[in-house]
N, C-alpha and C positions, 0 to 999 in steps of 0.2 A: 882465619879458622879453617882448619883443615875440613874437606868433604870428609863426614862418615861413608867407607867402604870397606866390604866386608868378602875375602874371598870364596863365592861358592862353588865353585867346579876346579877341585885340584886332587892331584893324583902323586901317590907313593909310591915306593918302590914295591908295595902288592898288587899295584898295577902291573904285571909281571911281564919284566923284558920291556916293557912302556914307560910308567912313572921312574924317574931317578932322584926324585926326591924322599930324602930317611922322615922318618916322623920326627924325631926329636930337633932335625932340621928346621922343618917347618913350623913345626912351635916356638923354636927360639927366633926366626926368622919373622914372623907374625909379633911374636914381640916385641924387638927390634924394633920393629915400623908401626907399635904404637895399636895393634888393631886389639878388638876386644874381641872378639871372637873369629871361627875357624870353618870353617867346612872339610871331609875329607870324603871326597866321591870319588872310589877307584875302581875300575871296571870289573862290574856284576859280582863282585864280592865283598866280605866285612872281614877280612880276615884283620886289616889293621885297627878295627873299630875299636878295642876297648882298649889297646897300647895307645892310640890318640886320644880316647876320653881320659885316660886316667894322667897322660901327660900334658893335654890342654889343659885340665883343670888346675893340676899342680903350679900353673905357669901363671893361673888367674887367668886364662883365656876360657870362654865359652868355645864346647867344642858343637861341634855340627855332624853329627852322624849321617849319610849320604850313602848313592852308590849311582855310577853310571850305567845304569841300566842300558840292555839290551830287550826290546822290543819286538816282538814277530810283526810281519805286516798284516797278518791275519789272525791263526790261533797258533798257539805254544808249541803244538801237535804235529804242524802241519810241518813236515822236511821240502820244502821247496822255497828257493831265495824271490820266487817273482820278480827279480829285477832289481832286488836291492841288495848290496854288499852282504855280503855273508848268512842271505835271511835275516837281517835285522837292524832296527835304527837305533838310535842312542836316546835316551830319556834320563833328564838328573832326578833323582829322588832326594829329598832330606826329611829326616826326620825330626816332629817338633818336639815330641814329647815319647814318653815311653811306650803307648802303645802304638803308634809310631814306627818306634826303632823293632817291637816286637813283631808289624809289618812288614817292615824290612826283611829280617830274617825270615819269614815264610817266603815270602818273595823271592828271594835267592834262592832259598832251599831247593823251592820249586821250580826255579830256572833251570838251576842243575838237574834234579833230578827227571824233569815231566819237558821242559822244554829246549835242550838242548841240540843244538845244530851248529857247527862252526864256534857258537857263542853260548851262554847259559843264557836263554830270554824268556820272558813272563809273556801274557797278549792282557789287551785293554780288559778281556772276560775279570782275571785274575786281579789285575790291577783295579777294579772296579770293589772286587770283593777285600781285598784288604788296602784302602786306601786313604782308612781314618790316622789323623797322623802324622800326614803326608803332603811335603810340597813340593812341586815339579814344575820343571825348566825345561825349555823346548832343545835344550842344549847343543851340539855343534853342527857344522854342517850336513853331519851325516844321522841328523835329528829328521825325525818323518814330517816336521812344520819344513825346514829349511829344502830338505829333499824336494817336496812340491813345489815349494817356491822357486827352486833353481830350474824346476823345469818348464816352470809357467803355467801350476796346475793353481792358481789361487782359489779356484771353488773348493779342492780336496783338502788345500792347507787351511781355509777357515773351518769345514768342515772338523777337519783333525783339532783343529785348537778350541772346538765348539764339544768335541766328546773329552776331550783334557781335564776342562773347565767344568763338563758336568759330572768328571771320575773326583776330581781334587776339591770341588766348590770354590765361590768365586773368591776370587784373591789369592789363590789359592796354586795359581799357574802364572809362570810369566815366561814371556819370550827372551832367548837369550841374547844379547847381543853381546861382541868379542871385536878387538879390536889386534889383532896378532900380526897385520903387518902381509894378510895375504887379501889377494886380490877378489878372488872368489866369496869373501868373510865380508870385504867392504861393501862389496852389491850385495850381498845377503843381508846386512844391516841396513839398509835402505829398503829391502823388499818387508822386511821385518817390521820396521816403524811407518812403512805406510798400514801393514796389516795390523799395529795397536793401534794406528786411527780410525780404522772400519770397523774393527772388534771391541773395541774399550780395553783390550790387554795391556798390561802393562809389560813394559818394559825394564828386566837388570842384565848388568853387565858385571863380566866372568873375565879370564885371561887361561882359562884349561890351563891351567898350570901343571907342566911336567915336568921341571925341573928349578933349581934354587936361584941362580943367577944365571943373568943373560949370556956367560959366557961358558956353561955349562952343556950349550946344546953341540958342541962338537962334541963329549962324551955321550949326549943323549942319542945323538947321533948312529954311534958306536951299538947302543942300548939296542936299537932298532936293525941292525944287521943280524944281532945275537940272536934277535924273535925270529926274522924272514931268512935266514942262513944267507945271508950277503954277506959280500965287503963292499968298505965303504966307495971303492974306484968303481963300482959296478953302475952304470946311468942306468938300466932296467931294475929300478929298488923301491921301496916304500923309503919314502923319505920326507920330512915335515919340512916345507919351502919358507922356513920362516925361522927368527932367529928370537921369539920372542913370545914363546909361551913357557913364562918363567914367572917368578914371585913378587910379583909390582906392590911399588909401595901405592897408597890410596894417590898421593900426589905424583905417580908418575900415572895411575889410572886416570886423575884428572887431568892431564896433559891429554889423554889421548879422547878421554871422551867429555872434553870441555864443555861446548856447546849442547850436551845431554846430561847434566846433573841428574837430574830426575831418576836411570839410570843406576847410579851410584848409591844416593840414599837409598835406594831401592832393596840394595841388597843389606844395609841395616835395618829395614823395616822386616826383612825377612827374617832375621838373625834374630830381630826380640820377639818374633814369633815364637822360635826354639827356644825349648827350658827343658831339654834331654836329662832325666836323674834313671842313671843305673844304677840297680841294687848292685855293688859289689860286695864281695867275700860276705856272702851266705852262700848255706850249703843249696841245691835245687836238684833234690834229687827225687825219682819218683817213689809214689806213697805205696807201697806192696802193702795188701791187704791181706792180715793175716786171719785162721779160723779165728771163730768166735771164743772167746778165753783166752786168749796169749794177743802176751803183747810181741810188736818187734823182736826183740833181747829174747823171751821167753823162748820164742817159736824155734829163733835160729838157733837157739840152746839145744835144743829137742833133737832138731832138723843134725845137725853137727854130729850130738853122741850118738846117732842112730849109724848115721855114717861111718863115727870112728867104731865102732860096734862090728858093722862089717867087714869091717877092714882089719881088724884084728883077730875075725876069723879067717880071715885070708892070709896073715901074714908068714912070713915062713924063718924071719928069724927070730929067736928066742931071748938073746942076750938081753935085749931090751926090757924090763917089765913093764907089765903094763899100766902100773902106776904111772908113767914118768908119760906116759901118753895124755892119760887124763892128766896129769897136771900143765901138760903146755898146753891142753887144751883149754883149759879153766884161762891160763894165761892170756891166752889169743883173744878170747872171748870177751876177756875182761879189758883190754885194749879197744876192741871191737867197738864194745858200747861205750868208753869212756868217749869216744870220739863219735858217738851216734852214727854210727855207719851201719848200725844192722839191719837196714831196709836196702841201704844200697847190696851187701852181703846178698840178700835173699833176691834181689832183683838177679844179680849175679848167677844166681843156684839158678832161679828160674829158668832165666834163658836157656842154661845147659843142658837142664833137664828136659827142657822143649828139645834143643838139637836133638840129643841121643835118643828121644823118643821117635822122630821122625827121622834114623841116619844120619844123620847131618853128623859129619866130621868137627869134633872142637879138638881144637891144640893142648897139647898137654903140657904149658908152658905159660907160668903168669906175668905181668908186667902189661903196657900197651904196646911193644910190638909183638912179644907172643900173642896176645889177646886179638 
């Protein structure tokens, strides 16, 4: 009987200029090899999140909404790297359920917008506050567990896995361990599983999957010049010393992490934590609160002919009459609310009527790239 193994830390091609793995790849690929569900954590953003939910599901796979977060070593705020790559470490997030994944999204949001440096990163403050939801992996070596550890800080790294543990609740966090074939990874997996002796943490294992098969990483390769403007002859380059963080099946995962089952089920145990249900195709749009008497439909009726009212004291050609006005207006109108958009309509008005009230320049030009 084959070990239950379930992939959690893998990366798409929204991992951008990094992952070279397509989604529809990895779904049919997960297939393939028999797994029931997925994971997809691609760095500090969801841009591929509901193209993999709605194509995991269709495949009968459980999908796993994720993200490899970017981490300050202090607060979000703060523009200085202290020592660490880029200002920040790597932390996997997944989400179990929906308010969860609605976690997630604030998380990012606010990466980008409040905490960005080099990377989009949240701090523990943030991660504290939205964390219901939420399970986390101490993920690769350039995870703030592993970072202590490779430097022999083991007071700071149980430390870090003791404030992890009280952000996620217990069970709730597990150490990563990876088997990819670098040297650095091997003694990190040793420093790892002596620290889930001391801690009670448990340990699952991952494969950072960045690409589909093992033969793949000479174009992944390629991938990583295009991010750091290298070529590939250049020996001064970012470059992954390893030919094998790629889409393992469960039984080439149990080749490599035999002797640690434990490990492996681990990441099933995780998986039927997850029960991620996104509302798709509803509409979600904000509720504009109209005067008291009108409804939606009614107001933006009002709001419209007061409009075309002015503007037809403004106009200056005649050919026109001005019946033919009102009637595309009745027209528009009546489309409008067949399709319930007349809140969105008035969310629309608002905004503009805030700009031009405060100068603010709007485009005279509809669509979303006018807009």
């Amino acid at each position: 009987m084959t070990t239950p193994f379930v992939h959690l830390h893998v990366h798409s091609q929204y991992s951008l200029l990094d992952g070279a793995n397509r989604i529809e790849d990895l779904v049919a690929q997960a297939k393939a090899h028999g797994m029931n569900a997925l994971a997809l954590t691609d760095h500090g953003n969801l841009f591929g999140a509901v193209q993999f939910y709605q194509q995991a599901t269709k495949a009968g796979i459980k999908p796993i909404i994720g993200v490899e977060a970017y981490i300050a070593p202090r607060s979000r705020l703060d523009r200085e790297n202290h020592g660490v790559h880029h200002g920040s470490y790597h932390l996997i997030l997944l989400a179990t359920n929906y308010a969860g994944y609605k976690n997630l999204l604030k998380l990012v949001s606010s990466a980008h917008l409040e905490g960005f440096y080099y990377r989009p990163r949240i701090d523990k403050e943030l991660l504290a506050a939205h964390s219901e939801g939420l399970i986390g992996l101490s993920a690769c070596l350039r995870g703030e567990i592993p970072s202590f550890l490779a430097d022999g800080r083991d007071t700071e790294a149980d430390a870090a896995a003791a404030q992890y543990q009280d952000i996620f609740g217990r069970g709730r966090f597990f150490l990563e361990l990876q088997a990819n074939g670098l040297e650095a990874q091997t003694r990190m997996n040793g420093l790892l599983l002596a620290m889930s002796r001391r801690t009670g943490l448990a340990v699952a294992a991952t494969n950072d999957c960045h690409y589909l098969h093992q033969g793949d990483h000479h174009a992944h390769d390629i991938l990583l010049c295009l991010q750091t403007g290298k070529t590939v002859t250049m020996t001064d380059r970012m470059k992954f010393q390893t030919n094998e963080l790629y889409f393992k099946s469960a039984e080439q995962m149990l080749a490599t992490f035999g002797e640690l089952p434990g490990a492996l089920t681990a990441t099933q145990a995780i998986a039927d934590q997850c029960d991620l249900k996104l509302p798709l195709n509803q509409l979600h749009l904000p509720d504009y609160q109209v005067p008291p008497g009108y409804t939606k439909a009614s107001y933006l009726e009002e709001m419209a002919q007061q409009g075309l009212r002015e503007r037809l004291k403004r106009r200056h050609d005649d050919r026109i009459p001005e019946t033919r006005y009102w009637e595309r207006l009745k027209e528009e109108l009546t489309v409008i609310n067949a399709m319930e958009y007349a809140g969105y309509f008035l969310v629309v008005w608002d905004i503009i009527r805030f700009a031009r009230s405060r100068q603010i320049p709007v485009g005279p030009g509809r669509g979303s790239a006018a807009g």
